[in-house]
N, C-alpha and C positions, 0 to 999 in steps of 0.2 A: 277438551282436557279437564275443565275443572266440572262437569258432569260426571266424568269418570273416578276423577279424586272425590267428589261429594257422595257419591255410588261406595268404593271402596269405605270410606269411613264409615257410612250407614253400617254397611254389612259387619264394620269391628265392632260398630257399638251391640251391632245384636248380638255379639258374641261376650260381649261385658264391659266393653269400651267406654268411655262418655265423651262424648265431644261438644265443642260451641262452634262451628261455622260459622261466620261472621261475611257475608256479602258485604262488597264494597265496591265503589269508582277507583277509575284512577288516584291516585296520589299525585298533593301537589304540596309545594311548602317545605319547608322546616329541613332546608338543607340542600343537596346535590344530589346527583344521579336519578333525577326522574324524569319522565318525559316530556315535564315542562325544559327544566334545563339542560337535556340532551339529545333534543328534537327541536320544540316550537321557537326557544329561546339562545340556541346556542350559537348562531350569528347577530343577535341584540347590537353588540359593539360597531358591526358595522352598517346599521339601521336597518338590520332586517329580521324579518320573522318566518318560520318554515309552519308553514299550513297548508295543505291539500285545497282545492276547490270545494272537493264535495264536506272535508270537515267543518269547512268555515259554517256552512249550513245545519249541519245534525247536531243533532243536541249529544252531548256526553255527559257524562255522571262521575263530577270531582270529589274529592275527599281531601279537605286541608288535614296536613300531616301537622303536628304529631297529636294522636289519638289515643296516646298510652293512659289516659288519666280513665279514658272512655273502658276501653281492654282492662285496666285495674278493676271495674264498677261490675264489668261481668264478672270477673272471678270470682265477684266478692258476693256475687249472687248467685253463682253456682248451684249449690244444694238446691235451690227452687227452679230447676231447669228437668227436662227430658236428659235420659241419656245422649239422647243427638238433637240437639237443638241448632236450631237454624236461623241467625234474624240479619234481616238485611239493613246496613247503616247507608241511609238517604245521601248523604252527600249533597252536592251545588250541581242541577241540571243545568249547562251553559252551552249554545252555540261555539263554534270556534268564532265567528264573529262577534259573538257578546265578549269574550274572553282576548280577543284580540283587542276591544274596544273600551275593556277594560286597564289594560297594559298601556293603552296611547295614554289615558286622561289620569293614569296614577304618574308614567314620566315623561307627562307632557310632552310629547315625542310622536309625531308620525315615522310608522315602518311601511318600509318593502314586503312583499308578502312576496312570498317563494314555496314553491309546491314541492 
């Protein structure tokens, strides 16, 4: 899907469009409704944590929220851009076991791990 959406916008900007595509990781941080706290962390209270097997292993690409000060710095560079510019924001490459083992030593806390 988002090859397709990246597809479509190329093709408005050659029509006159401009865009900034911003690649990103996940979202974590700076609030609710992400899939930290409506997946990994949404049994926390009762000592447990929702991670897959195979997540615990693979690495994924986080992005602490909030990044609007980041999104301000592009706009405000705009003019020095392509019509469709493209740049990908790095993020925290973490195991779900880095990030689970993360979570024990900030609250002191052994969890349950549940798939």
């Amino acid at each position: 899907m988002r090859v397709e959406m990246e597809q479509r916008i190329r093709e408005a900007c050659d029509r006159g469009m401009r865009a900034i595509i911003l690649r990103a990781g996940d979202f974590f941080g700076g609030g609710s409704g992400s899939w930290f706290d409506l997946v990994i962390a949404k049994d926390i209270g009762r000592g447990r944590l929702n991670l897959s097997r195979a997540a615990r292993h693979r690495a994924r690409v986080g992005l602490f929220c909030p990044i609007s000060g980041d999104l301000v710095r592009l706009v405000e560079q705009r003019a020095s851009f392509s019509a469709c510019e493209t740049l990908g924001f790095p993020g925290h490459t973490v195991t779900g076991q880095e990030f689970i083992a993360t979570i024990e030593a900030v609250t002191k806390s052994k969890f349950t791990l549940r798939r």
